[in-house]
KOLTIPA-844141 format. One record per residue (C-alpha): residue in three letters; x, y, z. Coordinates in pm, whole numbers, plus 50000, padded with zeros to 5 digits. Example, Ala and Ser with C-alpha at 12.3 -4.5 7.8 and 13.67 -1.06 7.14 Angstrom:
# KOLTIPA-844141
ZADREN  code      x      y      z
ZADREN   ALA  51230  49550  50780
ZADREN   SER  51367  49894  50714
***
This chain:
# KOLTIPA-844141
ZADREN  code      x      y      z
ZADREN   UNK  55444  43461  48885
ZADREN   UNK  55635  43750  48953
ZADREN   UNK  55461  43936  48654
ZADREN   UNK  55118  43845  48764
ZADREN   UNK  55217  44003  49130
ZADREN   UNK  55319  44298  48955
ZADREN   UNK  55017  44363  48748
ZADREN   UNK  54787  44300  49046
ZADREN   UNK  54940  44577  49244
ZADREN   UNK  54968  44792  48909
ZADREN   UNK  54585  44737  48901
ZADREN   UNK  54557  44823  49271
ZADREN   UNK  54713  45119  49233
ZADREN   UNK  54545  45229  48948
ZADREN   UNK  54204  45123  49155
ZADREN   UNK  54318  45343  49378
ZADREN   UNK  54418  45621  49170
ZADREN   UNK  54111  45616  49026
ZADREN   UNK  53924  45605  49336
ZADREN   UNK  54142  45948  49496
ZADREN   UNK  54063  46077  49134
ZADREN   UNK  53676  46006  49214
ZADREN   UNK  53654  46144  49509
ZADREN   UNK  53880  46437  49469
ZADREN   UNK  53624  46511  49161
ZADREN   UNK  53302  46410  49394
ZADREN   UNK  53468  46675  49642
ZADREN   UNK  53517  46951  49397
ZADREN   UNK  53159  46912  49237
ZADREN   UNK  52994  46946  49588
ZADREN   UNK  53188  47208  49705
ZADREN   UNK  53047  47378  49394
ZADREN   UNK  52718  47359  49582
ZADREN   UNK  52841  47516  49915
ZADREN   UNK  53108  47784  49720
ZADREN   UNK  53056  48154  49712
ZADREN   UNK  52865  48266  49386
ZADREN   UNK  53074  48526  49158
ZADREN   UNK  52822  48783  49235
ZADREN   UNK  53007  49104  49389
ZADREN   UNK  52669  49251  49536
ZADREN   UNK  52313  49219  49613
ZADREN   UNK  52091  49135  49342
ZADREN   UNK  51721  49141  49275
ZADREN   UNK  51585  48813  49126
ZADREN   UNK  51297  48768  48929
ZADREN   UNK  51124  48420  48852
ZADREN   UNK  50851  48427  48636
ZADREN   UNK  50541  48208  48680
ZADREN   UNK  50575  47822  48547
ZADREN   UNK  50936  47883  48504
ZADREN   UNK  51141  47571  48507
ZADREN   UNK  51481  47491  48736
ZADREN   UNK  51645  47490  48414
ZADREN   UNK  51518  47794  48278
ZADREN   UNK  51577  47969  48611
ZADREN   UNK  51941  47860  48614
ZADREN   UNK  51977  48006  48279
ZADREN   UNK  51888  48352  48362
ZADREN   UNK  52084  48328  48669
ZADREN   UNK  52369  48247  48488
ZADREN   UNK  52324  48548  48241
ZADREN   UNK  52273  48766  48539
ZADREN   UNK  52592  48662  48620
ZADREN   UNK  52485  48513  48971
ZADREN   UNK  52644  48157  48954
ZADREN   UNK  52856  48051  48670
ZADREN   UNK  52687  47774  48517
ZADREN   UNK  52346  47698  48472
ZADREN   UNK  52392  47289  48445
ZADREN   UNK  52620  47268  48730
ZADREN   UNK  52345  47451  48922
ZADREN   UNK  52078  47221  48788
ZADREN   UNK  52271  46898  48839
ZADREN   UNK  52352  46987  49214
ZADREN   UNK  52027  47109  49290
ZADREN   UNK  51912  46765  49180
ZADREN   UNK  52172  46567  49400
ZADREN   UNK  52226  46784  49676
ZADREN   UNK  51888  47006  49689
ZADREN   UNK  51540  46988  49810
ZADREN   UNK  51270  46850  49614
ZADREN   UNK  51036  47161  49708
ZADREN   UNK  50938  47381  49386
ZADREN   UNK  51134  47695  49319
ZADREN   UNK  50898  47948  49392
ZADREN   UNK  50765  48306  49149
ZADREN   UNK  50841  48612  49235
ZADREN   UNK  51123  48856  49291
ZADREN   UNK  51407  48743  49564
ZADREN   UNK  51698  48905  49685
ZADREN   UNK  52056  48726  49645
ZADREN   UNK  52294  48866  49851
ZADREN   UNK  52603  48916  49719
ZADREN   UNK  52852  48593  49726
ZADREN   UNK  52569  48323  49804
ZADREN   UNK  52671  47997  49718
ZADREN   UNK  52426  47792  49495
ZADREN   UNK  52300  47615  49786
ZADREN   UNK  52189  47921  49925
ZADREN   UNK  52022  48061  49645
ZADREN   UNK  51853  47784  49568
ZADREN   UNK  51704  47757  49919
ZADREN   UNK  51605  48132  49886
ZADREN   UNK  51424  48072  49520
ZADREN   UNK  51246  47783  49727
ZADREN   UNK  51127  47973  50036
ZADREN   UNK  50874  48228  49901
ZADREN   UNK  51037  48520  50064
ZADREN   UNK  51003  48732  49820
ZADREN   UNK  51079  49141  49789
ZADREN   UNK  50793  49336  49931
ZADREN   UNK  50733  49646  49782
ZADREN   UNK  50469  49909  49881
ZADREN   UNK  50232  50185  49741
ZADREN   UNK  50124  50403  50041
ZADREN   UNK  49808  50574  50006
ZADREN   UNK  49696  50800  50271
ZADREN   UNK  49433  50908  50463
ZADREN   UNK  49226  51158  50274
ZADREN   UNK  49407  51094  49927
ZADREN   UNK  49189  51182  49695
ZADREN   UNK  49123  50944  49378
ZADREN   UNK  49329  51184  49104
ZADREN   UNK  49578  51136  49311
ZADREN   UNK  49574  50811  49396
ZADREN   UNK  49579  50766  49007
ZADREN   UNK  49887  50971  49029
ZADREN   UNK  50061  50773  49299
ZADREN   UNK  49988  50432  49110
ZADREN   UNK  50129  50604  48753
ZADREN   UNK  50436  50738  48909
ZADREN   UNK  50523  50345  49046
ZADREN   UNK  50827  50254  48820
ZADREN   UNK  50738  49905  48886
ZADREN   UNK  50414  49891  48786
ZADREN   UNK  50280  49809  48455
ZADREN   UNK  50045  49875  48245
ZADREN   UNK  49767  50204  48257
ZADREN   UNK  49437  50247  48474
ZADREN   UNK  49156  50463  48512
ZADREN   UNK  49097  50697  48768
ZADREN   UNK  48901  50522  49025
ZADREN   UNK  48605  50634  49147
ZADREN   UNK  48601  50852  49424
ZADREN   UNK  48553  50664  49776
ZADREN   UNK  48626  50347  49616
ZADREN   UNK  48991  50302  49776
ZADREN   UNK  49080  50173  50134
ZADREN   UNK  49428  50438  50228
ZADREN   UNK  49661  50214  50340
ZADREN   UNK  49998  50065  50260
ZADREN   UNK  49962  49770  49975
ZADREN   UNK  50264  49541  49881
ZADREN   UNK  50336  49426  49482
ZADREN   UNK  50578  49261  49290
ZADREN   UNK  50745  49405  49012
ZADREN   UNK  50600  49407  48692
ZADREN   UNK  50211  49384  48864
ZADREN   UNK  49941  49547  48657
ZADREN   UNK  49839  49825  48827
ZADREN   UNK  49491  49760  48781
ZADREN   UNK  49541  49448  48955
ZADREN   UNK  49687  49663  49285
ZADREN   UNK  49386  49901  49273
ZADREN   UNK  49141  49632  49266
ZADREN   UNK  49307  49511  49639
ZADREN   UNK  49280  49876  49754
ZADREN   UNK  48893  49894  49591
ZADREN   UNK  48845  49533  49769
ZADREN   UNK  48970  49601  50093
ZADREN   UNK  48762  49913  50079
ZADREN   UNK  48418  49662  50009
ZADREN   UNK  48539  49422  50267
ZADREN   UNK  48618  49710  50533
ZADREN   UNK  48264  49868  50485
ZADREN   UNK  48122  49543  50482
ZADREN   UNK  48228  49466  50813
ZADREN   UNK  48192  49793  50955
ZADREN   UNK  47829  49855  50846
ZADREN   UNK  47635  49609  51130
ZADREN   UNK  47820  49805  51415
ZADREN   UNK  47705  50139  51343
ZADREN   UNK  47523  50302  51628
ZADREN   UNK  47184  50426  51628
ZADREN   UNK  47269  50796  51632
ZADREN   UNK  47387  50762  51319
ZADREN   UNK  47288  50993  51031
ZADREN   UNK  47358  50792  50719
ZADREN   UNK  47108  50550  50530
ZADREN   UNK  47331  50339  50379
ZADREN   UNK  47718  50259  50289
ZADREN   UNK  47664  50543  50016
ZADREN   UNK  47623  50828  50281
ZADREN   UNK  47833  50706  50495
ZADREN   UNK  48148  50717  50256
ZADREN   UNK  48032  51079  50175
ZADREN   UNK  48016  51180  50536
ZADREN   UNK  48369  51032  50626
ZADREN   UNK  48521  51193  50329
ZADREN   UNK  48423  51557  50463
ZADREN   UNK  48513  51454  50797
ZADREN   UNK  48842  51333  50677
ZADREN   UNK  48925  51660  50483
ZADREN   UNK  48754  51894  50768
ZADREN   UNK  49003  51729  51077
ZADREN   UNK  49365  51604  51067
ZADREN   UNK  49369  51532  51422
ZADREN   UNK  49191  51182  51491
ZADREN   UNK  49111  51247  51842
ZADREN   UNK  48859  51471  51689
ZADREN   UNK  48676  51243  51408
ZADREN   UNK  48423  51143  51636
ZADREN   UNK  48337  51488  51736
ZADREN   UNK  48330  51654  51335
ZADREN   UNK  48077  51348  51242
ZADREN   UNK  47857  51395  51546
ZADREN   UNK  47849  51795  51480
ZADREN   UNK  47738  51662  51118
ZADREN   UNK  47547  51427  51224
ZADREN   UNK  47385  51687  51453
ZADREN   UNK  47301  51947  51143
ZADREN   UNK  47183  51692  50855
ZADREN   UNK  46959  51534  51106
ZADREN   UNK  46796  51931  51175
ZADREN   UNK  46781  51978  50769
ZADREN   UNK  47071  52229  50825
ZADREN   UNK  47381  52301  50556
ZADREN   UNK  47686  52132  50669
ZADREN   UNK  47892  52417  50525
ZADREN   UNK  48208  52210  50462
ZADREN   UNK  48505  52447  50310
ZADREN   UNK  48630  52116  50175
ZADREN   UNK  48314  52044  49979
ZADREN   UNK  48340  52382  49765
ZADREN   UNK  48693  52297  49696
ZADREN   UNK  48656  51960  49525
ZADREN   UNK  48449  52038  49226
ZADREN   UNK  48745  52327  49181
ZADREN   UNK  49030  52095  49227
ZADREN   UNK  48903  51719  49220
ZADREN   UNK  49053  51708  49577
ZADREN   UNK  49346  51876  49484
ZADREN   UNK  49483  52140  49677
ZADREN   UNK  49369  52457  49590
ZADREN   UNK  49643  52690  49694
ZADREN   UNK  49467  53011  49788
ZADREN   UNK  49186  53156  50003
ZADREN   UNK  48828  53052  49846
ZADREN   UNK  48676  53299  49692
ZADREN   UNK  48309  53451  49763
ZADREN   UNK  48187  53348  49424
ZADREN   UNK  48301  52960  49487
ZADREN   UNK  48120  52977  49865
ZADREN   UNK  47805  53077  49638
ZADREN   UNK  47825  52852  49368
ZADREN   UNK  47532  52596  49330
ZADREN   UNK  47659  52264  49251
ZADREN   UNK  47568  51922  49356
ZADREN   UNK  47883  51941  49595
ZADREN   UNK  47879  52229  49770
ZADREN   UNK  47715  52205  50098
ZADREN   UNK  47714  52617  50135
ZADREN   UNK  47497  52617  49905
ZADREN   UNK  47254  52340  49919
ZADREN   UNK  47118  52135  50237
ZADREN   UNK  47201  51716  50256
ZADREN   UNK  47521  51572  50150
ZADREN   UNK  47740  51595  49841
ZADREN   UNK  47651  51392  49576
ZADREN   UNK  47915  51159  49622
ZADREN   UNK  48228  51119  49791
ZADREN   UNK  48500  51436  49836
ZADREN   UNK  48846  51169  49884
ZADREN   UNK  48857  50852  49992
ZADREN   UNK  48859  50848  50392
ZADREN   UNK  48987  50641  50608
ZADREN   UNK  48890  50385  50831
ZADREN   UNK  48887  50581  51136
ZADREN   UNK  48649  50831  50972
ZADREN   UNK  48414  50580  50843
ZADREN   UNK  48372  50394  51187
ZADREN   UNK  48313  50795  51337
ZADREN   UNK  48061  50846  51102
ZADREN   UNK  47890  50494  51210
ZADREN   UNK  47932  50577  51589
ZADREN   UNK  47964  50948  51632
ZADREN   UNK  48009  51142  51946
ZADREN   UNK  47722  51199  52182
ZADREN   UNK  47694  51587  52131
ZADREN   UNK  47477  51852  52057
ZADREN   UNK  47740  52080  51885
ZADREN   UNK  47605  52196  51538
ZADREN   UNK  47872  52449  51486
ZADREN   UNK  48291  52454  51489
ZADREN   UNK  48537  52735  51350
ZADREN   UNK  48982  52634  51412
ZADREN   UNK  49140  52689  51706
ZADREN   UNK  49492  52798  51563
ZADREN   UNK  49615  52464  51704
ZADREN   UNK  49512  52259  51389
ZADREN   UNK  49205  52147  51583
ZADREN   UNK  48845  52279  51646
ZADREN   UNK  48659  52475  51901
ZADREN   UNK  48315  52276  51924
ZADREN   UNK  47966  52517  52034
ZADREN   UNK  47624  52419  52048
ZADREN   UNK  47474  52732  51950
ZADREN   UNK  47540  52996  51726
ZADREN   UNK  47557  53298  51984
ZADREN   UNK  47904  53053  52144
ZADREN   UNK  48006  52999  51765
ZADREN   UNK  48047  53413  51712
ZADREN   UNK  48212  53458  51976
ZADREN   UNK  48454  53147  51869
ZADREN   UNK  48513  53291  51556
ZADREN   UNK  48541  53658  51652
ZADREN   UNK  48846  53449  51893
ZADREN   UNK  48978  53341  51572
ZADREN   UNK  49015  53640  51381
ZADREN   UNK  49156  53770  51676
ZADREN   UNK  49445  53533  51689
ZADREN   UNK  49452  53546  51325
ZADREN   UNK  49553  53971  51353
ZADREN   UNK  49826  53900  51574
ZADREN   UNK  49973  53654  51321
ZADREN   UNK  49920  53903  51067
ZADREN   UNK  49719  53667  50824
ZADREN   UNK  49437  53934  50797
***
C-alpha cells in the first residue's frame, strides 16, 4: 500500500515537473516572439514578389536580422497574423523583436524613395538624372522632349527605370488631358502639341511664377500678330539640347535658320525646348489679359513688360544702363 502511495506522488511530481518543464519551455519560445532581434542597427529589407514566409525568414536570417529562420516561421504561425507579408523594401530598426518585424513585413509601409525632376529639366537631362539613380536598374532612352511631368516620383529599389519614366510620361498625358477643356479662349495654341511648345519657352524665358501668365500672354500676343517670338532660349537648345550653354550667344547662333529658332523664323519651334511645368502649361491655356508684345530683364530676375516698341527701347536702353554700373558690358 505504502509503495503504491509512493509511486502516485512520484508520478505527481513528475506530472508536475513536466508540466513547470512545459511551460517554462512554452514561456521561453514566446518570449522568442516578443525578444529584441540581434540586429545592432537599422536595416533595409527587401522582399521580393511571391516570396514565401519561409523564404523571407531565410534571408532574414542571413542578413543577420533574427537568428533563426524556423523559429521565426513557427511563431509567426502561432502567435502572428494571418495577413500576407507584403513586397517591397522595409526598414527594421535596429533590435526589433520578431513580432515586430513581422508586423512591419505585413503593413505595406515600405521605403519611399524619390527622383526629383524639376521644372524646366530638359529631357537629356532627365535621362541623366534617371542614369545616375544607384537604385535603378536597367538602361532607357532619352525621352522625348515634353513628354515628362517635373515632379517628385517615388520607386523601390531595383525598379526598371523605364518603368519610372513611363509614370513621369503618364502623369504628363493625364495632366494635359485634364488641363486641355479649361483653356481660355484667348489662347494661342491649336492643340496639346503647341501648347507643350509654348510652356516650354515660357518655362525657360521666366523663373519667377508670378510672371508665367504674363510671358504666355506677351506670346500669345505676338504669334497671334504673325510676329517672331524671339526666345533667347529657343536658339540655345539646338546648341545644347537644353543644356546650359555657358557663355553669351553669339551673333551667328541669333542668325542661324533652324526649325527652332524663333529669331529667325515666325510660329513656334518645332517641338518642345524642356519639359515645363504645370504652372506653365495652365499659363499658356489661360494667359494674362495684356497687350504687351515686347519684354527685356529687369536686373531683378524678372521682366519689364511694354506694349510697344518705342516703351521696349527705352526698357532696354534701362538695362544696359544698369548693366554698366555692374560692369557686365
Amino acid at each position: 500500500m505504502e509503495e503504491r502511495r509512493r509511486l502516485r506522488r512520484w508520478l505527481a511530481g513528475g506530472a508536475a515537473a513536466i508540466g513547470l518543464l512545459l511551460v517554462v519551455t512554452a514561456a521561453i519560445f514566446a518570449w522568442g516572439w516578443y525578444a529584441k532581434s540581434p540586429s545592432e542597427q537599422d536595416r533595409a529589407f527587401v522582399v521580393r514578389s511571391g516570396s514565401s514566409l519561409s523564404a523571407v525568414a531565410g534571408a532574414l536570417e542571413q542578413d543577420g536580422i533574427i537568428g533563426s529562420r524556423d523559429g521565426f516561421v513557427l511563431r509567426a504561425k502561432l502567435f502572428g497574423s494571418s495577413a500576407p507579408v507584403k513586397a517591397g523594401e522595409f526598414l527594421i530598426p535596429a533590435g526589433a523583436s520578431p513580432a515586430d518585424i513581422f508586423g512591419i513585413l505585413q503593413s505595406g509601409d515600405v521605403i519611399r524613395r524619390f527622383v526629383t525632376i524639376p521644372e524646366g529639366l530638359p529631357s537629356i537631362l532627365v535621362h541623366e538624372r534617371l542614369m545616375a539613380e544607384p537604385l535603378l536598374t536597367g538602361p532607357v532612352a532619352v525621352p522625348a522632349e515634353g513628354t515628362i511631368l517635373p515632379d517628385s516620383y517615388d520607386f523601390e529599389r531595383g525598379e526598371p527605370r523605364a518603368a519610372v519614366m513611363a509614370r513621369m510620361q503618364s502623369a504628363m498625358t493625364e495632366f494635359l488631358g485634364s488641363a486641355w477643356p479649361q483653356r481660355a479662349a484667348s489662347s494661342a495654341v491649336a492643340n496639346l502639341a503647341e501648347a507643350v511648345t509654348l510652356a516650354s519657352v515660357v518655362e525657360k524665358e521666366t523663373g519667377i511664377p508670378s510672371e508665367r501668365r504674363m510671358v504666355a500672354g506677351l506670346y500669345s500676343n505676338r504669334l497671334k500678330a504673325g510676329m517672331r517670338l524671339q526666345a533667347d532660349p529657343t536658339i540655345i537648345y539646338p546648341l545644347t539640347k537644353g543644356k546650359p550653354l555657358g557663355r553669351r550667344i553669339l551673333r551667328s547662333e541669333i542668325d542661324a535658320v533652324n526649325d527652332f529658332n524663333t529669331y529667325s523664323m515666325a510660329g513656334l519651334p518645332k517641338g518642345p525646348i524642356t519639359n515645363p511645368g504645370r504652372a506653365s502649361i495652365l499659363a499658356v491655356l489661360n494667359p494674362a489679359p495684356t497687350e504687351a508684345r515686347y519684354m527685356v530683364a529687369d536686373g531683378t530676375g524678372g521682366h519689364v513688360f511694354a506694349e510697344t516698341l518705342a516703351e521696349h527701347n527705352a526698357n532696354v536702353r534701362q538695362w544696359r544702363r544698369l548693366r554698366r554700373q555692374r560692369g557686365e558690358m
